[in-house]
C-alpha positions in Angstrom: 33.7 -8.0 -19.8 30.9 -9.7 -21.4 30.4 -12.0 -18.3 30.4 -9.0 -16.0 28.0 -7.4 -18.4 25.6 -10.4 -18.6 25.6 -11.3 -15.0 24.1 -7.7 -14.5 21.1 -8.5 -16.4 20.4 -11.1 -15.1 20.9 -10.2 -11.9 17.7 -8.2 -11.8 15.6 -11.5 -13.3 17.5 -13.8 -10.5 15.6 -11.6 -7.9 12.5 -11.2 -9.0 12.3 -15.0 -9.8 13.4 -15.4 -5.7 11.0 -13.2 -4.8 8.0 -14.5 -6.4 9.4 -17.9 -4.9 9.3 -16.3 -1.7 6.1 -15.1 -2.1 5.1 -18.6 -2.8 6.4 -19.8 0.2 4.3 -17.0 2.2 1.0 -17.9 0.6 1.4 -21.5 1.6 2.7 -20.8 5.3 -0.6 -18.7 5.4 -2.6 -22.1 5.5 0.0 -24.2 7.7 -1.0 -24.4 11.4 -0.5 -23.2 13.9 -1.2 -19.8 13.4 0.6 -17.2 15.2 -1.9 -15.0 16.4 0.1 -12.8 19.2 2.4 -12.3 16.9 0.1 -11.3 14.7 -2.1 -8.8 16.3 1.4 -7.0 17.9 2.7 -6.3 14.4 -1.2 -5.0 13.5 -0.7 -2.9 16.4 2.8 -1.7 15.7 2.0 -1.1 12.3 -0.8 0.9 12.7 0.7 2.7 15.4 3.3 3.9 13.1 1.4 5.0 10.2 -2.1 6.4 11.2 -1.0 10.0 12.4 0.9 10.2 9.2 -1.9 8.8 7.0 -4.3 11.5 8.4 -2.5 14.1 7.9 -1.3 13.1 4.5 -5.1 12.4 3.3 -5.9 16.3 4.2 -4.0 17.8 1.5 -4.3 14.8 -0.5 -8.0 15.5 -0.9 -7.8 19.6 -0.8 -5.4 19.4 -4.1 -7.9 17.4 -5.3 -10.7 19.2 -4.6 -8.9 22.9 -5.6 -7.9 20.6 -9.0 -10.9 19.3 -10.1 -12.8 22.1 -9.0 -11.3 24.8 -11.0 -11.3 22.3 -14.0 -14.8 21.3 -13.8 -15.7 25.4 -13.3 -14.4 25.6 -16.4 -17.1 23.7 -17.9 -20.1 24.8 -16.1 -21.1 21.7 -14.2 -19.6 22.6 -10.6 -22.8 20.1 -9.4 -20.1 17.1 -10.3 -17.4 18.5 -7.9 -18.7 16.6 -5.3 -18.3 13.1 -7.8 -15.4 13.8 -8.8 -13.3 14.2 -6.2 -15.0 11.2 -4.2 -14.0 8.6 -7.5 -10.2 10.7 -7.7 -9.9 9.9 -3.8 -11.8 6.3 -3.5 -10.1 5.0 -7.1 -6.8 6.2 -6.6 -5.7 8.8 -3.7 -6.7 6.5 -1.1 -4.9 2.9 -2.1 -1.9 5.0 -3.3 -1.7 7.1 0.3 -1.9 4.4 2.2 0.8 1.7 -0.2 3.2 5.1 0.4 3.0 4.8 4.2 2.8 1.6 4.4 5.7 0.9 2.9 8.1 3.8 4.1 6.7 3.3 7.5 5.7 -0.3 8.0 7.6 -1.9 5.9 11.1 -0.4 6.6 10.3 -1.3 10.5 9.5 -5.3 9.2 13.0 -5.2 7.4 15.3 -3.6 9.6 13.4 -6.3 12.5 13.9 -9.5 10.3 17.5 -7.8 9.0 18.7 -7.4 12.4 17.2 -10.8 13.0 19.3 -12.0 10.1 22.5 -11.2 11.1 22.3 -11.6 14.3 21.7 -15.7 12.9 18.6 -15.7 14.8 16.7 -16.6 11.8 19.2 -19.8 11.1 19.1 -21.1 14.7 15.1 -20.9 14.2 15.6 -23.0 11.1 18.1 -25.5 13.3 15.6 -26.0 15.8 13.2 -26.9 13.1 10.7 -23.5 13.3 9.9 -22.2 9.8 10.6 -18.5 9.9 8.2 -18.0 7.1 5.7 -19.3 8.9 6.6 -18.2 12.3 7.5 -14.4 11.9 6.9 -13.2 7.9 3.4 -15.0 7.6 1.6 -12.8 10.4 3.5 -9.6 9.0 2.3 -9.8 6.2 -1.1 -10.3 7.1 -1.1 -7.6 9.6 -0.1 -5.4 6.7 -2.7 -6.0 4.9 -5.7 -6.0 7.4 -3.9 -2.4 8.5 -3.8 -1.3 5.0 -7.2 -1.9 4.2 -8.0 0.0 7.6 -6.0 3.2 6.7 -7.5 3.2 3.4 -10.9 3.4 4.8 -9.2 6.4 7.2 -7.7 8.0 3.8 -11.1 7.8 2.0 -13.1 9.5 4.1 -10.8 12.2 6.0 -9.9 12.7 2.1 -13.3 13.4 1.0 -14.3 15.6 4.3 -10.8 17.9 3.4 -11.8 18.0 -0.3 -15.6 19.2 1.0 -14.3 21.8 3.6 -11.7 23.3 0.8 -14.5 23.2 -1.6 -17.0 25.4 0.1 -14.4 27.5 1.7 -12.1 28.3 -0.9 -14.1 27.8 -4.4 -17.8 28.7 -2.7 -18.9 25.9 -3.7 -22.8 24.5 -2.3 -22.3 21.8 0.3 -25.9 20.7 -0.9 -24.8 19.6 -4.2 -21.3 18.8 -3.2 -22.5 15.7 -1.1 -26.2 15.5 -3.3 -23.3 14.8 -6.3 -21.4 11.6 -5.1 -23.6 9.2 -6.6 -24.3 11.0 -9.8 -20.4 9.1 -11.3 -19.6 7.0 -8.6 -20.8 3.7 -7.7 -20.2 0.6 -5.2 -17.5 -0.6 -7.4 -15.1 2.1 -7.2 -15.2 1.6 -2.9 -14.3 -2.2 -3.6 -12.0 -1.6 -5.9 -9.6 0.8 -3.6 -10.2 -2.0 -0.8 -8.9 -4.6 -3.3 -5.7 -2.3 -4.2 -5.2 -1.7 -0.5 -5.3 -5.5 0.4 -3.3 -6.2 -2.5 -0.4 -2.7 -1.8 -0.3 -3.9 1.5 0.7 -8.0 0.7 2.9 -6.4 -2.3 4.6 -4.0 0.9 5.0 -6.7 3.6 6.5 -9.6 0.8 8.9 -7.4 -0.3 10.3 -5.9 3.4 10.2 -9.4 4.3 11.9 -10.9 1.9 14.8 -8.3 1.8 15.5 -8.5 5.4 15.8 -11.9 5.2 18.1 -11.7 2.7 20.3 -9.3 4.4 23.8 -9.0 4.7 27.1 -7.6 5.5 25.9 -6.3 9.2 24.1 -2.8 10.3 25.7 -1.4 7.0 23.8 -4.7 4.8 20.4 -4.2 7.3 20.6 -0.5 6.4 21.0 -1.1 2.4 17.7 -3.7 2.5 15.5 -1.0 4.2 16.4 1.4 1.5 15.8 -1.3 -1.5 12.6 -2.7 -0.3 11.1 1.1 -0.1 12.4 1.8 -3.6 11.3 -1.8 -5.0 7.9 -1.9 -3.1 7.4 1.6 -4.6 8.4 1.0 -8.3 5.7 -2.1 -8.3 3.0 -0.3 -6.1 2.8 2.0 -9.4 3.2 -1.2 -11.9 0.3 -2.6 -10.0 -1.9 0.4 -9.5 -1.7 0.9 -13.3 -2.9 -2.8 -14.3 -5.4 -3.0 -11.7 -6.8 0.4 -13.3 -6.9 -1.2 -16.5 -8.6 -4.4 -15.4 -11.2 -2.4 -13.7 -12.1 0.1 -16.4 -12.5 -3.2 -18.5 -14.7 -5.3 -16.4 -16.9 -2.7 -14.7 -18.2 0.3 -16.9 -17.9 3.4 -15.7 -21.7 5.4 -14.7 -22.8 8.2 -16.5 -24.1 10.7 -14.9 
């Protein structure tokens, strides 16, 4: 019983240690040659394909709940001139990279593991290896990649469609002054907090594709075994999106000091 019990702890510590080896193994294919660009730019395609529709229309309410939030909190105070401010450092710090990880990873990344599950079983990936092709290099490397470049895209899309929601809700719904709404974002914000949700983005997005990637080529036990790696690489790239986020946050607020207004 005590084996049984022991083997699952450490099961969890088993993968994480083969999944930062496999992420090792992704960061040096990235520098092997040659580079698969097709490849490459289909998967940009495919993945943005899949997740811009839903990114748009999740960054709408993301920014109006925002907007309605910090709004009514800030009326509270008396300084409804910060609205504006507000929102655009809740939606460029945080709504943005988080949006965008979310949909990434329940729509891009589930599509790379079912592809390199299928892939998998189907021993496509070991007759690769036979022949002497690296499917790291060959088929995860310009995945993950396009994950990233299309992350950082869609968090650019979720930024601003987020901010334009939280300014229509705002002078609609609270009568707010679009003057000072938009005459506001620089009073708290700076260039800092833009960089730092395009770091989190690039960084969501390499987190998303390395996981998906590495579950599906681990799959097993057919459609049933493809079908259980989709669902643990959403779950797992979820769980560490939020690990992430909140270190990164910490970094940030320790190396760049916030403006006052």
């Amino acid at each position: 019983m005590s084996a049984i019990t022991s083997a699952k702890v450490l099961k969890p510590i088993g993968t994480a240690g083969s999944l930062f080896a496999f992420g090792l193994d992704v960061f040096r294919g990235m520098f092997r040659r040659p580079f698969q660009l097709r490849e490459f730019i289909q998967q940009a395609w495919f993945i943005a394909s899949v997740t811009i529709v839903p990114t748009a229309l999740v960054a709408i309410p993301f920014g109006a709940v925002i907007a309605l939030q910090v709004g009514g909190l800030i009326k509270q105070f008396g300084a409804q001139s910060f609205v504006g401010s507000a929102s655009v450092l809740a939606v460029v710090r945080e709504a943005g990279p988080i949006a965008t990880a979310l949909l990434v990873a329940g729509a891009g990344g589930s599509a790379i593991a079912a592809d390199l599950g299928a892939r998998k079983i189907r021993e496509e990936l070991d007759a690769m290896m036979v022949l002497g092709i690296d499917p790291i290099q060959r088929l995860v490397v310009p995945r993950v990649l396009a994950a990233m470049l299309v992350s950082v895209f869609l968090n650019g899309l979720v930024s601003v469609v987020g901010v334009a929601g939280g300014y229509v809700f705002n002078v609609i719904m609270q009568h707010g002054t679009p003057g000072a709404y938009l005459a506001s974002f620089t009073a708290l914000a700076q260039m800092a907090d833009v960089w730092q949700g395009l770091v989190k983005a690039l960084v969501f997005g390499l987190i998303a594709a390395i996981v998906a990637a590495y579950k599906g080529m681990n799959a097993g036990g057919g459609p049933k075994g493809v079908g259980d790696a989709v669902n643990e690489s959403v779950v797992i790239t979820f769980l560490l999106l939020f690990i992430v986020n909140f270190v990164m946050t910490a970094i940030y607020f320790q190396l760049v000091p916030s403006k006052t207004g």
